[in-house]
PLY file of the C-alpha trace (Angstrom):
ply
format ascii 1.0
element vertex 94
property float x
property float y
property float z
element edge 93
property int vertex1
property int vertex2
end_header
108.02 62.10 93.28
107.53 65.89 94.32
104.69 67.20 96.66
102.29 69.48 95.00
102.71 73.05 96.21
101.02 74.05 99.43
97.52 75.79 98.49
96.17 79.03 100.11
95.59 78.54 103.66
92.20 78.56 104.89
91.32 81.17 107.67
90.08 79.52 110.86
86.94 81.09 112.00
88.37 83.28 114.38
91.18 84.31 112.04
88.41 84.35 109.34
86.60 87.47 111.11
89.92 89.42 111.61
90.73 89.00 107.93
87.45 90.13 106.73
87.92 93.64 109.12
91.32 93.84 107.76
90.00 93.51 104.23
87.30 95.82 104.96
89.25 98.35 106.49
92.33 98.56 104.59
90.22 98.04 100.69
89.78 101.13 99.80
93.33 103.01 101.05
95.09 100.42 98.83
92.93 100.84 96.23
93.61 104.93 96.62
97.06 103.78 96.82
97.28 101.23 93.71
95.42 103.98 91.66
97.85 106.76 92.44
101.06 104.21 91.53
99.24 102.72 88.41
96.69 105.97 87.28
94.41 102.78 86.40
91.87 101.71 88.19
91.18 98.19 86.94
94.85 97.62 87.44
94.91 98.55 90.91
91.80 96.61 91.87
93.53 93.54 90.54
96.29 94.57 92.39
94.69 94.83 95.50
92.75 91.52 95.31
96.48 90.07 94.55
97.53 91.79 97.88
94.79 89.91 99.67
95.37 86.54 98.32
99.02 86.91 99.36
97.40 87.71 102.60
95.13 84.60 102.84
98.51 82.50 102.34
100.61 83.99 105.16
100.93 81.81 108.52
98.62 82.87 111.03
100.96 85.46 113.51
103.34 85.35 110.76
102.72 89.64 110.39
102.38 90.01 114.21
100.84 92.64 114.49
102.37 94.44 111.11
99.39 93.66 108.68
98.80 97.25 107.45
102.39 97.88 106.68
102.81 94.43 105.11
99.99 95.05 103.00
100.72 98.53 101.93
104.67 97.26 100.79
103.01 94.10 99.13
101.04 96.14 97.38
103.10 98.63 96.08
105.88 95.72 95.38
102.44 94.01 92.93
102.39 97.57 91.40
106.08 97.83 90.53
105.94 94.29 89.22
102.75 95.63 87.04
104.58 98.78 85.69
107.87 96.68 85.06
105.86 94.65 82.77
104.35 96.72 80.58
107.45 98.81 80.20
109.33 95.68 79.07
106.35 95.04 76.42
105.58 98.65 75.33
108.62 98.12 72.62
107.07 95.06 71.18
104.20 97.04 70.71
105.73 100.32 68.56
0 1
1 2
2 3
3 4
4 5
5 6
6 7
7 8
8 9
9 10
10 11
11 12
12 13
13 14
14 15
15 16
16 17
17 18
18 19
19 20
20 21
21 22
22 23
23 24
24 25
25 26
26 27
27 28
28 29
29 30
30 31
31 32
32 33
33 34
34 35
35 36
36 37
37 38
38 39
39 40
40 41
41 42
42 43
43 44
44 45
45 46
46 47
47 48
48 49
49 50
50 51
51 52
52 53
53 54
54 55
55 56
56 57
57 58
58 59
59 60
60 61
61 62
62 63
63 64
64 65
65 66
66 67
67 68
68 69
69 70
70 71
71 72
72 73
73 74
74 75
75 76
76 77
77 78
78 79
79 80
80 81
81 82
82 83
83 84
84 85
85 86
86 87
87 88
88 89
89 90
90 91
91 92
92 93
């Protein structure tokens, strides 16, 4: 028999309050960011939150000390991935 696949981390406490000031810090430049790459912004809010809960999974220390950029390039990756998509549907569609 296979083990399940890990869940989401939980955030200690103490790495609970640096998550929530990186979430509350970095929210709205990603958003900004998401909304320029997607000119949506639905889209980029779902990309964002996507960006977070890739966060929430990631080893504490794993980033050391690289969360911003890791976020930023996680979230423009989501984007791509979003764009890809509907390019490969918009066909199906005409």
């Amino acid at each position: 028999m296979s083990e399940p696949p890990p869940s989401p981390r939980l955030p200690s406490s103490q790495d609970a309050g640096c998550l929530e000031h990186l979430i509350a810090q970095q929210q709205l430049p990603l958003l900004r960011y998401a909304t320029r790459l997607l000119r949506d912004p639905d889209r980029a809010r779902d990309v964002v939150q996507d960006t977070f809960v890739k966060l929430m999974a990631e080893p504490p220390g794993a980033l050391d000390g690289h969360a911003v950029e890791w976020l930023f390039t996680v979230c423009r990756n989501r984007a791509l991935d979003v764009l890809r998509k509907e390019r490969r549907l918009r066909p199906l569609a005409d």
